[in-house]
C-alpha positions as CSV (number, residue, x, y, z in Angstrom):
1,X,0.0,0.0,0.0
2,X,1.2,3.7,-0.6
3,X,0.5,6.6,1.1
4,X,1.0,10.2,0.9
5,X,1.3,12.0,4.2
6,X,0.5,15.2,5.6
7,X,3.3,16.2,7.5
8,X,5.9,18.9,8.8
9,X,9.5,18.9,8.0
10,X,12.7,19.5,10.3
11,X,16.3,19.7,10.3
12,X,16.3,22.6,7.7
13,X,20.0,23.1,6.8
14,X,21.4,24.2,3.5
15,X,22.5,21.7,0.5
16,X,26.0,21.4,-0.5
17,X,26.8,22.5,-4.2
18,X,23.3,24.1,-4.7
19,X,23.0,27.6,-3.4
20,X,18.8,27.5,-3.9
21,X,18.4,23.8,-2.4
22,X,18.0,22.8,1.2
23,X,18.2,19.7,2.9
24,X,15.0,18.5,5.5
25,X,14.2,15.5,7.4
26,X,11.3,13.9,6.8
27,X,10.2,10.4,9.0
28,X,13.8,10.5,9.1
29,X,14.1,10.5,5.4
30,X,16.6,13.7,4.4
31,X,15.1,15.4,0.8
32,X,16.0,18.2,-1.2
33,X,13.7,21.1,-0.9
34,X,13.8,24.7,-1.9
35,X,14.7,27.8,-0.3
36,X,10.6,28.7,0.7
37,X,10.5,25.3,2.9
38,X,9.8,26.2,6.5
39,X,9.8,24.1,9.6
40,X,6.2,25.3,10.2
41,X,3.8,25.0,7.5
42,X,2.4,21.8,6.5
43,X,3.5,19.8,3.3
44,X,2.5,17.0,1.4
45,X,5.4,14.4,1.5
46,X,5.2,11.5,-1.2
47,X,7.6,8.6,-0.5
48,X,10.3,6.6,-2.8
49,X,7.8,4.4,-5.2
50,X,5.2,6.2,-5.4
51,X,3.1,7.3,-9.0
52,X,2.0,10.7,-9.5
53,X,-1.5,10.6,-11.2
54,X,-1.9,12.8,-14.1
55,X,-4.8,14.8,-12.9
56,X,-2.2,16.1,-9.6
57,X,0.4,16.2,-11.7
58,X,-0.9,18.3,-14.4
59,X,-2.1,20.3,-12.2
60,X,0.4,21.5,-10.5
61,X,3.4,21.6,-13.6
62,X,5.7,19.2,-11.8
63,X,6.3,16.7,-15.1
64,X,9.0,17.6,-17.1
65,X,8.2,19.2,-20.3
66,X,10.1,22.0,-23.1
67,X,8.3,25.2,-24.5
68,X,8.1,26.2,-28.1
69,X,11.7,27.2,-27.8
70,X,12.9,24.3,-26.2
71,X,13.5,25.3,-23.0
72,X,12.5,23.4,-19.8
73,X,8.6,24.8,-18.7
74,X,8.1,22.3,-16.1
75,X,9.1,20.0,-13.4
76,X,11.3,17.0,-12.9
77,X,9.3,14.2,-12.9
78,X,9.1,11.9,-15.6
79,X,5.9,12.5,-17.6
80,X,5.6,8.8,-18.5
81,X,6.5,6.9,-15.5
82,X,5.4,9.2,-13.2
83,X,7.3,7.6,-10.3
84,X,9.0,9.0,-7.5
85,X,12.9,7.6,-7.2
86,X,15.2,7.9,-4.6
87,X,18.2,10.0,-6.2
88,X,21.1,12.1,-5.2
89,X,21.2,15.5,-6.5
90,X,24.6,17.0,-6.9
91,X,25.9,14.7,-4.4
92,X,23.0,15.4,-1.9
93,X,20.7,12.3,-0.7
94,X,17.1,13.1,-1.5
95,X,14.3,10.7,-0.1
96,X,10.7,10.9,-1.8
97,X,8.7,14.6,-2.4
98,X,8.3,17.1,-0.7
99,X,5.2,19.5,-2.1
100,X,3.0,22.3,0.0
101,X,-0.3,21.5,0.9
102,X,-1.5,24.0,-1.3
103,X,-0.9,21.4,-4.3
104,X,-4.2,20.2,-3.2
105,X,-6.2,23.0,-3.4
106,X,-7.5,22.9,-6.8
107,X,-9.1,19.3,-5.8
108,X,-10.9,20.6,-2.6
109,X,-10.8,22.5,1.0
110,X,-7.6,21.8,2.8
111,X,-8.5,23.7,5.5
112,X,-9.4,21.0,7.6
113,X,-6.3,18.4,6.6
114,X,-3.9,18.0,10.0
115,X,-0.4,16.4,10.5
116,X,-0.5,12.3,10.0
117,X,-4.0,12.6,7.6
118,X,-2.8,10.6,4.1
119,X,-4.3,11.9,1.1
120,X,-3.5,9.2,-1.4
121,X,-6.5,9.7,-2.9
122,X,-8.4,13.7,-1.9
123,X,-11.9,14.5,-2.2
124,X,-12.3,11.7,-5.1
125,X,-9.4,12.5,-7.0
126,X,-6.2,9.9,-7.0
127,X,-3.5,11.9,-5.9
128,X,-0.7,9.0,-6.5
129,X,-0.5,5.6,-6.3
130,X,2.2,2.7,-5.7
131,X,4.4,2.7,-8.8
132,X,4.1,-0.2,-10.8
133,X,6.3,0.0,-14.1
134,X,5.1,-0.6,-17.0
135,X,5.2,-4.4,-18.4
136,X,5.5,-5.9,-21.7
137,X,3.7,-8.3,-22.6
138,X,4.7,-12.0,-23.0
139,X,4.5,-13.0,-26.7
140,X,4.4,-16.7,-24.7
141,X,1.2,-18.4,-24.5
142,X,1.5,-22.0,-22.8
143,X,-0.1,-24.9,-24.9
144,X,-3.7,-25.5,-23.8
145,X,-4.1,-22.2,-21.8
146,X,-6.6,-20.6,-24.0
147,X,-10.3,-21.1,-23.2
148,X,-9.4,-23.3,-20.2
149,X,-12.2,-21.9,-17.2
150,X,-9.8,-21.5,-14.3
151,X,-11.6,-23.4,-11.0
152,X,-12.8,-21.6,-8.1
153,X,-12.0,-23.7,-5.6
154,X,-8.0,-23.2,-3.8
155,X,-5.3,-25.4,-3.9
156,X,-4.6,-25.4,-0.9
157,X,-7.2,-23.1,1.6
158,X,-4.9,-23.4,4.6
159,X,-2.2,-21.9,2.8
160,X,-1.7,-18.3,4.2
161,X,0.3,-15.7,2.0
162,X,2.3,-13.7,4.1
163,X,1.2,-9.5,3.9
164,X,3.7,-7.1,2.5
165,X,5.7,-5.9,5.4
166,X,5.0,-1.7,5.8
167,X,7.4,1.1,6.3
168,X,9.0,1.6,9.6
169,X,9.6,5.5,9.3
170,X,5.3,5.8,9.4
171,X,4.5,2.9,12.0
172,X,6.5,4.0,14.8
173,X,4.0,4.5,17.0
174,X,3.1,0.8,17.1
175,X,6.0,0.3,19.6
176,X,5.2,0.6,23.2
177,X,6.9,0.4,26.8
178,X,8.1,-3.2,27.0
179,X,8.3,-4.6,23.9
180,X,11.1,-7.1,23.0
181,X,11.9,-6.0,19.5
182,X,14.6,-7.6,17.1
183,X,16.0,-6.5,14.2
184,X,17.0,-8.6,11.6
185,X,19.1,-8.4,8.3
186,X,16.4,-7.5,5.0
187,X,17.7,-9.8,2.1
188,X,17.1,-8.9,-1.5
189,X,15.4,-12.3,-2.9
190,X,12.4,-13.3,-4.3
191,X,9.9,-14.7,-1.7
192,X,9.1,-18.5,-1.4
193,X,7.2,-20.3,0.9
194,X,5.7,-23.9,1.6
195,X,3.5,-25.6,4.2
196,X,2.1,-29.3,5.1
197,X,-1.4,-28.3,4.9
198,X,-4.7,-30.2,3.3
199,X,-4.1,-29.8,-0.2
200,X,-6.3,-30.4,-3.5
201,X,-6.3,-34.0,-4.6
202,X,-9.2,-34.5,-6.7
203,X,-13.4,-34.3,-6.9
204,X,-16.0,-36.4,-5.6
205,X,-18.3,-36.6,-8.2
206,X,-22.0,-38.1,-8.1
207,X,-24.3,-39.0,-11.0
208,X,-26.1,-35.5,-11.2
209,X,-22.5,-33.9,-11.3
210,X,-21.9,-35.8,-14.2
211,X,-24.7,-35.2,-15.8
212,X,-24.4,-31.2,-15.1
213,X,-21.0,-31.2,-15.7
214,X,-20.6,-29.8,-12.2
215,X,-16.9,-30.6,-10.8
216,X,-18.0,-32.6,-7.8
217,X,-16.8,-31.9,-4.2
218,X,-13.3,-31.2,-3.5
219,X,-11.2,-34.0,-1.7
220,X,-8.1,-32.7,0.6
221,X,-5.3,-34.4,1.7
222,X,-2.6,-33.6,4.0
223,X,0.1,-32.6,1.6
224,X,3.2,-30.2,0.5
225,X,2.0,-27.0,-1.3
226,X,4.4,-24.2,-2.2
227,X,4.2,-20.5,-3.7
228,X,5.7,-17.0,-4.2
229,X,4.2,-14.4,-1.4
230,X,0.8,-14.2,-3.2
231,X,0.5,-17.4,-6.0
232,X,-0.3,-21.0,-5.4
233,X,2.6,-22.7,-7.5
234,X,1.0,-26.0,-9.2
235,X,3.9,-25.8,-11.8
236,X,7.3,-24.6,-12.1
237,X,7.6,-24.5,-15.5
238,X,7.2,-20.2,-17.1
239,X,6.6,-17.5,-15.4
240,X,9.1,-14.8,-14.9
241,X,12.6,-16.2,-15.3
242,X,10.9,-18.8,-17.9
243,X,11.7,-21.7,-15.4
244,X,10.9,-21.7,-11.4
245,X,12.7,-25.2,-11.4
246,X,15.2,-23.2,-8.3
247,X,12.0,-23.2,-6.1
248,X,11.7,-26.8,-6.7
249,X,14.3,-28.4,-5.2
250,X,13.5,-26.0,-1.4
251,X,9.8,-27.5,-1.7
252,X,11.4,-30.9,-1.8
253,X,13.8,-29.9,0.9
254,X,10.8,-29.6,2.9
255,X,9.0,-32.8,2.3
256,X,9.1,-34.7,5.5
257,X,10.2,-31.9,7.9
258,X,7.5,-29.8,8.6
259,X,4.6,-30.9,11.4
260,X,1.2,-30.8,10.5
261,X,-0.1,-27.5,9.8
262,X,3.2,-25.6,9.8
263,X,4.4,-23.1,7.4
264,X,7.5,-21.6,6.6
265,X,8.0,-18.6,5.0
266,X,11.9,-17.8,3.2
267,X,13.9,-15.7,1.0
268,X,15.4,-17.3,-2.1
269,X,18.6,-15.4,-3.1
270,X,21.4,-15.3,-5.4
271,X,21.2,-16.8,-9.0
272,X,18.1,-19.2,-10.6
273,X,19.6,-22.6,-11.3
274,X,20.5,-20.9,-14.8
275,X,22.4,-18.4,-13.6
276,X,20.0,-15.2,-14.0
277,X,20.3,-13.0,-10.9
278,X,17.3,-13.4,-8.7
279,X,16.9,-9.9,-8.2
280,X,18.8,-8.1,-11.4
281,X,21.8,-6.0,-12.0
282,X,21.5,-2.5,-10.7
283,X,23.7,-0.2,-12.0
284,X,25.5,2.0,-9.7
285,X,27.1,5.2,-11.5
286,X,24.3,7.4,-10.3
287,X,25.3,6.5,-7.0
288,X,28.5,8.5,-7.4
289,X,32.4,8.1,-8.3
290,X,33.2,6.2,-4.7
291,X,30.8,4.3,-5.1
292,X,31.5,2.8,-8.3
293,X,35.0,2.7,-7.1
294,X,34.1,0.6,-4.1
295,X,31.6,-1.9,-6.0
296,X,32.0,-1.6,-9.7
297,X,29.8,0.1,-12.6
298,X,27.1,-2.6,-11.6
299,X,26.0,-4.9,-8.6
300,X,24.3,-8.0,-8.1
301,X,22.8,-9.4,-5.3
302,X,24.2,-12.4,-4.8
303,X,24.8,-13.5,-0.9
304,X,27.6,-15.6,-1.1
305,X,26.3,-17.5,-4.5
306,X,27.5,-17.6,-7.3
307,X,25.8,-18.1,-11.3
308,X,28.3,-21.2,-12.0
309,X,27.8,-22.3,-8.6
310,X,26.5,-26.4,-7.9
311,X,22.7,-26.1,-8.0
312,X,22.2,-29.5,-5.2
313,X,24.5,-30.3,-2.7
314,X,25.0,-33.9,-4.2
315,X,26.6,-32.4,-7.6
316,X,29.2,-30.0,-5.0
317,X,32.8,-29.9,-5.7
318,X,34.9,-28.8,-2.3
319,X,34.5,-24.8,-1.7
320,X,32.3,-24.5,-5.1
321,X,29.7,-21.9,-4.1
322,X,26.2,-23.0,-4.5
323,X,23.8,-21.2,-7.5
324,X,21.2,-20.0,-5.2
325,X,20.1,-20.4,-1.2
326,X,16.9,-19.9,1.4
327,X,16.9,-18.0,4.6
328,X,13.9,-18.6,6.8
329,X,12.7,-15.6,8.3
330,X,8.6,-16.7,9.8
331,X,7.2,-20.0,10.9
332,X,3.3,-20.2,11.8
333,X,1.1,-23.2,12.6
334,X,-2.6,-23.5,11.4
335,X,-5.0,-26.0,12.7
336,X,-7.8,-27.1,10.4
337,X,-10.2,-24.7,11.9
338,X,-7.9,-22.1,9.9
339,X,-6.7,-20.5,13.2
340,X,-3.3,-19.6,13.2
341,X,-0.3,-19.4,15.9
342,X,2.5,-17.7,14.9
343,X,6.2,-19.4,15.9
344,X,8.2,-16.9,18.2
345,X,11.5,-16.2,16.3
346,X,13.5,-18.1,18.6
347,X,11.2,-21.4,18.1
348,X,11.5,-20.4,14.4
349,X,15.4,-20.8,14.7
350,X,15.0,-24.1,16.3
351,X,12.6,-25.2,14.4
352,X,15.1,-24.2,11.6
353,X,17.6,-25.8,13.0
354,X,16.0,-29.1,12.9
355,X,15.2,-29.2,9.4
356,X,19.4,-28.1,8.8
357,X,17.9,-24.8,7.2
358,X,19.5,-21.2,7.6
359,X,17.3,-18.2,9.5
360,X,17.9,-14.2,8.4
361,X,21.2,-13.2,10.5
362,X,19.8,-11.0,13.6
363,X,21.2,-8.0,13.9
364,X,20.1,-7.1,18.0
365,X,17.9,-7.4,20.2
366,X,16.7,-5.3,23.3
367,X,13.5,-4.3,25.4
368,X,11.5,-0.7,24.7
369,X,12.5,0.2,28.4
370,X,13.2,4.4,27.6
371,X,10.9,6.8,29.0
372,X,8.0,6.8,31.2
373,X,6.1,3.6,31.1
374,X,3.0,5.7,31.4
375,X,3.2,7.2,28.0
376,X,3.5,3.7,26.0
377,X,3.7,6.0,22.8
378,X,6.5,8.5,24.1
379,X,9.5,10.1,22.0
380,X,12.1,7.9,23.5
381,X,11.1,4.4,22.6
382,X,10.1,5.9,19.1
383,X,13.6,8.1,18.7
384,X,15.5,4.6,19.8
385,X,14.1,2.1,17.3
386,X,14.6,4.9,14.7
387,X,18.3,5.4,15.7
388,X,19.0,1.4,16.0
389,X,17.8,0.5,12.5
390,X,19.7,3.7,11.0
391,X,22.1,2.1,12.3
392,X,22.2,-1.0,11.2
393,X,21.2,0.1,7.5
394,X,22.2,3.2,7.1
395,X,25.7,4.7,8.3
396,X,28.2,4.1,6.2
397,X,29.6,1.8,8.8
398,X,26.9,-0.8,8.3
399,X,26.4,-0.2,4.7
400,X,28.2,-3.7,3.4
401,X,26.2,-7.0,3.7
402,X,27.3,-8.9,6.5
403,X,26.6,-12.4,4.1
404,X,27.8,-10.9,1.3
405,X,30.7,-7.4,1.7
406,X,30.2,-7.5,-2.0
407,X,27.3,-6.4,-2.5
408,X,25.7,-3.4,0.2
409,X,22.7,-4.4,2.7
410,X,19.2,-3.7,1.6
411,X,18.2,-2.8,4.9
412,X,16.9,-4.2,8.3
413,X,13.7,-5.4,9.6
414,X,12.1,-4.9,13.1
415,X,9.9,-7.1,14.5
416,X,7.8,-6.4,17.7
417,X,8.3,-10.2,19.5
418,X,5.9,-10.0,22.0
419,X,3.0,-9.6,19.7
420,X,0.4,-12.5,19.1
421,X,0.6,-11.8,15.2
422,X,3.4,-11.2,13.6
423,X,4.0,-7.5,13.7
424,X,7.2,-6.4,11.6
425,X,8.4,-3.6,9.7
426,X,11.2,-2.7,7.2
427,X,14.3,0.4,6.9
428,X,16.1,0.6,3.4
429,X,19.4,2.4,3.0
430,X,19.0,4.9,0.6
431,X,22.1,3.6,-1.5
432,X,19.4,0.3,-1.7
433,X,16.5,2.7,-2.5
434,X,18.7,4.4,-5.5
435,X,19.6,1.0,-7.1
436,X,15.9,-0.9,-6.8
437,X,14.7,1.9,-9.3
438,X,17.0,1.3,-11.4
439,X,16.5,-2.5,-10.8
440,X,12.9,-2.2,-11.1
441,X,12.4,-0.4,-14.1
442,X,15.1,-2.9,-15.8
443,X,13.4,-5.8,-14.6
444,X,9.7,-4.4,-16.0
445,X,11.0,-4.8,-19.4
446,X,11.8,-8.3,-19.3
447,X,8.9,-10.9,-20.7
448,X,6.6,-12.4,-18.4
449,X,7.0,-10.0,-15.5
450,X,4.4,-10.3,-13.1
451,X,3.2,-7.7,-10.0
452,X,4.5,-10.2,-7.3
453,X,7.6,-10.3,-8.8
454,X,7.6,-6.4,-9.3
455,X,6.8,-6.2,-5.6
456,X,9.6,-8.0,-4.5
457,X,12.5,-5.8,-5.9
């Protein structure tokens, strides 16, 4: 979900190598702003993948465009695309959008808008959206797809997708006095996940089904059923990478292990079993001359794999690097009422170590304890879990992946332990942010690319 946010800024100071730019913080997020900014007005702020709408942006000149001379008339934003990227602007970081609150007022009264209200969408007009590039389309039609009625009925109903895991900059308030938090190390995969649950096996089918060509009732057995974070997979052949034989083989791992009703949720990284990057090649010039110096003109994701690498452990040849690899970062447990119990993470790592299967590296781990337990919501405990996953995503210090120094760290995520459902949220470094544009947009082209996948990078 996106959101655009009614807020104020802070932290006004002035940019370097720009003499009518400032610098502002916003939900910690520094971006550029001009010189009329203040620290006490309120201003629309649109975060990193976002999609201006037309109406908005039309409205208020902000896509780039050239007059009858040639000379730049409008904004900066790319009148295609739309999209709101994380960029650096000479050499200063800037973080999402920062617009005045007047932007609105052709679309309604704003009199009444306060700090925290979102305004994705403002008196009935779409303001922006989540940005979702543009795909081709596959040329690919599988043999006896056409005209085939999909059924109804679910593969596997016990199968839960896990829920795309929200911003940590605009939750903070969900942390109170007490909690036992943990922050773990974000990996840059494609999601998988697979669960011994009742699975499809076939119809019951009486005489008046035949006869009305009704499919019967469905029969379930207790079975293996795996998927991506949102699709049942019933074949590995296609889809995005034109094989998903590397999920495979992890659905096999699995066979045997799991109890009754469990399901385990992981991140598949490094290379597809033929040697495509998971995640594509971001290219890092625009991240600046050190950078590149430091990384190379272009970076892959590839936590300690590598795209020659052994793709089972049986075909391994002493320190070969294997082709791709899972870390296990949720375990839950649903009966066949459907309720669900969701595995602590430190049942999850035993669970995990078991089965012989790796968990997300932890990062820390530390009770909410700042401040007066009588304000749950107060300044401290929010101002501590701010500083801690800066910290371990965003100083320079921590900016290499601990799996992988090759590559930098996408981020961290926080996890509120003491919660009956799992409760987590995610912190990018803006290097990561720069690069997953790039990676995005590159990946979009490619045939057969599908909104789980986009949603992923």
């Amino acid at each position: 979900m996106y959101r655009v946010y009614v807020c104020k800024v802070k932290n006004i100071r002035p940019a370097e190598n720009a003499d009518r730019l400032n610098l502002c913080e916003v939900y910690d997020n520094t971006t550029v702003v001009d010189k009329s900014v203040n620290e006490n007005d309120l201003y629309l702020y649109f975060p990193v993948d976002g999609q201006i709408s037309e109406e908005f942006g039309n409205a208020n000149n902000l896509f780039r465009k050239k007059d009858e001379n040639g000379n730049n008339c409008g904004g900066f934003i790319d009148p295609i695309k739309r999209n709101i990227t994380a960029i650096k602007l000479r050499g200063n970081r800037s973080d999402g959008l920062v617009l005045p609150l007047t932007a609105l007022q052709k679309f309604g009264d704003i009199s009444t808008l306060k700090e925290g209200d979102t305004v994705e969408t403002f008196n009935g007009h779409v303001i922006a959206i989540k940005y979702i590039p543009i795909k081709r389309q596959s040329n690919n039609i599988q043999k006896g797809s056409r005209g085939k009625k999909p059924s109804k009925v679910s593969i596997a109903p016990l199968f839960v997708q896990h829920a795309d895991t929200e911003q940590l900059a605009y939750n903070l308030n969900a942390f109170k006095y007490g909690d036992l938090v943990e922050f773990t190390l974000k990996m840059h995969g494609t999601s998988g996940r697979t669960a011994y649950v009742p699975v499809l096996k076939g119809y019951k089918r009486t005489l008046w089904d035949k006869i009305t060509r009704k499919e019967g009732t469905p029969i379930y057995e207790w079975g293996y059923v795996s998927g991506t974070r949102r699709v049942e997979l019933d074949s590995y052949n296609g889809g995005f990478y034109g094989s998903n034989e590397f999920r495979r083989k992890y659905h096999e791992f699995f066979k045997g292990k799991l109890h009754k009703g469990e399901e385990i949720f992981y991140e598949i990284v490094g290379y597809t079993d033929d040697g495509i990057p998971i995640m594509g090649t971001g290219n890092t010039e625009k991240l600046g001359k050190e950078f590149v110096k430091k990384y190379g003109k272009s970076m892959e994701f590839s936590y300690g794999c590598s795209p020659n690498g052994y793709i089972n452990k049986d075909e391994a040849v002493e320190g070969q690097l294997p082709r791709n690899d899972i870390y296990v970062y949720r375990m839950t447990m649903t009966n066949e009422d459907g309720d669900i119990v969701e595995y602590t993470p430190e049942f999850m790592r035993y669970r995990c170590e078991q089965m012989g299967v790796k968990t997300v590296p932890v990062l820390n781990r530390f009770l909410l304890k700042q401040g007066d337990p009588a304000e749950p919501n107060n300044k401290l405990i929010r101002e501590s879990v701010m500083l801690a996953a800066e910290e371990y995503c965003g100083s320079s210090s921590a900016l290499e992946d601990i799996v992988d120094p090759s590559h930098i760290r996408e981020g961290t995520v926080v996890r509120i332990v003491n919660r009956p459902t799992f409760t987590a949220f995610k912190h990018k470094n803006f290097e990561f942010k720069v690069l997953s544009g790039i990676i995005k947009d590159a990946a979009a082209a490619r045939d057969g690319m599908t909104d789980d996948m986009i949603n992923e990078l």
